[in-house]
N, C-alpha and C positions, 0 to 999 in steps of 0.2 A: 853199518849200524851205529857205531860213535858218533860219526858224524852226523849222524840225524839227531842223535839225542844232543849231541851239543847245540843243535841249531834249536830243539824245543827247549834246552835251556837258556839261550839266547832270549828267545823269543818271551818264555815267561817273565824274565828279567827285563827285558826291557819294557814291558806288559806293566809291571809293577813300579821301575822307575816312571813312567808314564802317569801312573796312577797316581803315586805318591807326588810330582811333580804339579799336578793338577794341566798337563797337558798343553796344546799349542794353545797360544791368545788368539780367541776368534770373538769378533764383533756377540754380543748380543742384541737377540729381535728386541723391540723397543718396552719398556717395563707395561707389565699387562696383557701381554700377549701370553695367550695360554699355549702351552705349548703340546702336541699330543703325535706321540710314538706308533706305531701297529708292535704289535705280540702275538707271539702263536699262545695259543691253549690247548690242548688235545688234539690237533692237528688243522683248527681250526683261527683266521685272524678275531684280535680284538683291540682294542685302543687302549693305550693310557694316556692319562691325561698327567703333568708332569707342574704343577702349581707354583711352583716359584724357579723353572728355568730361566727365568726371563729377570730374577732378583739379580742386582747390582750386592747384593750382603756378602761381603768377602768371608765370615764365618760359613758359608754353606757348604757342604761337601763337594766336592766335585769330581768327573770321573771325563779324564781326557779334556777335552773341549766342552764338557757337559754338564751344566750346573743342576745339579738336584734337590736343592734346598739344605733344608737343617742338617746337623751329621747327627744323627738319632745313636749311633753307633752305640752310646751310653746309656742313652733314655732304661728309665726303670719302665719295663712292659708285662703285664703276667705270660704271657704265650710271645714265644719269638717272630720275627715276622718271619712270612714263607719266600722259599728262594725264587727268586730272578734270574733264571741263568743268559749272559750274557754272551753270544756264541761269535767269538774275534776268532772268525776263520773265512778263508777266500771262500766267495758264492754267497758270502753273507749279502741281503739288499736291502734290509729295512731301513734302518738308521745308520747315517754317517753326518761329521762334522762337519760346517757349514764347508768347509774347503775340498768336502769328498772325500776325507782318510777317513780312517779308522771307523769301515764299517764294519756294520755289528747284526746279529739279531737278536732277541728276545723270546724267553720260552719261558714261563708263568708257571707256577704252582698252585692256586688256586685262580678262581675271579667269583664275582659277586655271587651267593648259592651256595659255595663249595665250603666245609667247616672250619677250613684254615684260614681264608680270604680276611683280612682288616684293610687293605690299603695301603699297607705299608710292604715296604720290601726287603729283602737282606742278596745283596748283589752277588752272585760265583761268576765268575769269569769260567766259560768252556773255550779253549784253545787246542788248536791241533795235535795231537797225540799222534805217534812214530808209526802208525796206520792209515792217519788221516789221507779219506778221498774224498775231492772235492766235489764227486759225483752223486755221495750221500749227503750234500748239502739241496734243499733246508732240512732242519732237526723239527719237528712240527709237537712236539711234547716231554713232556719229562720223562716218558718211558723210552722215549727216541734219544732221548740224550742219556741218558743211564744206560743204555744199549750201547752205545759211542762209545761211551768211557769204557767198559766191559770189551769192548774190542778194541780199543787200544787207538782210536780214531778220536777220542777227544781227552784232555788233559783237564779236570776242574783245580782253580786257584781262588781260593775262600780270600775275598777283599775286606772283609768286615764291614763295610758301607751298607749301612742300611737310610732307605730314605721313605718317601712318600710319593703316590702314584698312582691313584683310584685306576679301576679299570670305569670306562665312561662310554665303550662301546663295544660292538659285536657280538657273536655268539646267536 
């Protein structure tokens, strides 16, 4: 059992040197290219659309290999934006960096409709918690994953990164 938790503490840690680090140098797609992710919603796919991945602006936030624009982290907003959860566990297949690491999924807290939805996002990382099976991946909603954590199969790690990210399809 230690040994498992020392490896989820490994793991968050180096999760977050990652983060903080802004991750491996990978080529970006040429400026103007829009870039656009899939996300679950309620167990359902939907697109985001990701507006200035493709900015050369070294002020922009960044998470791994992935440029997200402005770091809003500060921005004065009356309502927070709603969570992104970012699911860095094996069986993940949505999105990975141009070089195939560090893939990931996405599970959404609102999209367009829903009373929380603006477009903006506030990032959690969900990573493997000392239950985690890779057989209950994918996580297809925010009750799927609040479930995870509640069983001890997912770990959430609040990164403060909040960015921008219309949702621009599905549903």
């Amino acid at each position: 059992m230690f040994r498992h938790h020392r490896a989820t503490i490994r793991l968050i840690l180096g999760t977050a040197l990652l983060l903080l680090s802004g991750g491996p140098a990978t080529a970006l797609a040429p400026p103007g290219t829009l870039e656009y992710e899939p996300s679950y919603y309620e167990g359902q796919t939907v697109v985001l659309q990701i507006p200035s991945a493709t900015s050369a602006d070294p002020n922009q936030a960044h998470f791994a290999c992935f440029a997200l624009g402005p770091d809003l982290s500060t921005a004065d907003r009356d309502a927070p934006a709603p969570t992104l959860y970012v699911i860095l566990a094996p069986g993940a297949t949505q999105v990975a960096c141009s070089d195939g690491t560090l893939r990931h999924d996405h599970v959404l807290s609102a999209v367009p409709g829903t009373s929380r939805y603006t477009g903006a996002w506030t990032i959690v990382l969900a990573v493997p918690g000392p239950a985690f099976d890779v057989t209950e991946m994918p996580y297809t909603s925010v009750s799927a994953v609040e479930a995870g954590v509640t069983a001890g199969e997912l770990t959430l790690v609040e990164t403060g990164i909040v960015f921008i990210a219309p949702v621009v399809g599905g549903r």
